[in-house]
C-alpha angles and dihedrals in degrees: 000000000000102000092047075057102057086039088054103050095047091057094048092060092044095062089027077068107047089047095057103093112200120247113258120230124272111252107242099192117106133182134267107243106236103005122143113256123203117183116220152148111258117180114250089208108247089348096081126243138307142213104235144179111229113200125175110233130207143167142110131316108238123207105216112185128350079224094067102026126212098331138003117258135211090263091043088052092055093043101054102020102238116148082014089093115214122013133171090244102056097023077109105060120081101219117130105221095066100073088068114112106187106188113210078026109185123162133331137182133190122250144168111243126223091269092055096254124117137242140147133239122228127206118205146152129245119177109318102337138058113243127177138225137182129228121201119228125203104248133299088301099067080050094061088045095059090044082057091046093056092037096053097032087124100056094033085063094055094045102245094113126065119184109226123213086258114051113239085226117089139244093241090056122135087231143087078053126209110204129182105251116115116234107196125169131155113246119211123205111184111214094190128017117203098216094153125015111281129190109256147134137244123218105202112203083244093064094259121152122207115181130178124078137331121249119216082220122120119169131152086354102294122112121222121230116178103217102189121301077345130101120206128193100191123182117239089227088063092058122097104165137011116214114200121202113207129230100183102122087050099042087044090059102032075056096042095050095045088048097047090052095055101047090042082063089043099055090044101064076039089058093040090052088051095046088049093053093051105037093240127141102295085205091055099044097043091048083050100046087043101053089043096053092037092054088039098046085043093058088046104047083046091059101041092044081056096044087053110035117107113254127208116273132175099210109191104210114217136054107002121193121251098225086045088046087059095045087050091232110182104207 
């Protein structure tokens, strides 16, 4: 009894372990109160197209730090680990902005948006082409942390300098600096990306309607839809709205078979090690281990086939409004 026990036990955390499913991180963006929203298709390079939400951005350029100057380079960023997330050298420090990791990182300077609070936007490089993103920061006070954080890098590394909740510089410090130069980008949040074709429609501002399925094909600014034997190059000016057709319920059991059959396999050759250990029926352990990691693997694979499907969506193109754009409203 013992050893079916142990046995036992040893299976449970096992599946207990291939059914946890890791958090995913929080997204940091925010958006700009008041900022016209127009609602497109942008190419994603050889990974298709997406659905976005384009958004003209302004505020004031910040200073800072004179140590760092206008905007943060590439060999500012490594020097002082800013945009590179955790180190061992500012695990330590409790400001927010270094546990961003921007990959294709290229430059980024501080402002104070439209609505007074400040951010900072960040340059980088994805694929072929430089895009931008802006990241919120708390209030002025997080600005003079981070000033802290770039002027005492070097005590801070050998542990003889701690960064209190309220910044030691004052508010009537010359820096962080606002200065009166404008910084203005367009920043560009995707709502749905077109990675495989997906069944799907296409309402044309004529009244046209094009169904079949949807091409992850952008080129000079027209989609493809393969309606049928027939092959469409439609202009995105043309669109005014994107139908998506879900698949979730047969994504979520095409997953949850293959799944179950591989962790069927899986809790088999488990079955057969612990009876092997134990000296128990081989036969016995490794039906056992199978039918437990099958059903277990089958319920997983069932859940995570549901959490990454793509769902139905009706997606007006335009002028969006802003308060609909936050809320991520579709039509």
């Amino acid at each position: 009894m013992f050893r079916k026990v142990i046995a036992l036990l040893t299976a449970t955390s096992l599946a207990w372990s291939s059914v946890c499913v890791a958090g995913q991180v929080r997204n940091v963006e925010e958006d700009e109160e008041g900022a016209i929203v127009m609602r497109t298709i942008v190419s994603r390079g050889e990974s298709g197209w997406a659905i976005a939400d384009i958004r003209e951005i302004s505020g004031k350029l910040v200073v800072i730090s004179p140590r760092v100057g206008a905007d943060i380079d590439l060999e500012e960023s490594n020097r002082f680990g800013l945009f590179q997330g955790r180190t061992t050298y500012n695990q330590r420090v409790d400001i927010d902005l270094l546990d961003i990791s921007q990959e294709g990182f290229l430059s980024a300077v501080f402002m104070t948006r439209s609505n007074g609070k400040p951010a900072v936007k960040i340059q980088f490089r994805f694929g072929p082409r430089t895009h931008d993103k802006m990241i919120p920061l708390k209030d002025d006070n997080e600005l003079r942390r981070i000033r802290e954080y770039i002027e005492h890098i070097e005590e801070i590394r050998a542990g003889k300098y701690d960064i209190q909740e309220e910044s030691q510089i004052g508010a009537d410090a010359e820096y962080p600096m606002v200065t009166d130069d404008t910084v203005s980008f367009e920043l560009t949040r995707p709502r749905f990306m077109l990675a495989s074709r997906t069944s799907g429609e296409v309402v044309l501002k004529d009244g046209e309607k094009v169904q079949g399925e949807l091409v992850p094909v952008y080129e000079d600014g027209r989609i493809m839809v393969q309606a049928g034997l027939d092959t469409r190059w439609i202009p995105v000016s043309d669109i005014a709205r994107v139908r998506l057709i879900g698949d979730k319920g047969t994504h979520a059991m095409k997953t949850a078979v293959t799944s179950g059959i591989g962790s069927a396999a899986g809790g088999a050759l488990a079955g057969a090690f612990a009876a092997w250990q134990t000296e128990s029926s081989v036969k016995s352990y490794a039906l056992f281990g199978a039918v437990f990691f099958g059903v277990a693997g089958f319920i997983t694979g069932f859940l995570t086939g549901a959490r990454t499907a793509k769902g139905g969506g009706d997606y007006v193109l335009g002028p969006v409004e802003p308060k609909d754009a936050r809320k991520g409203k579709k039509e």
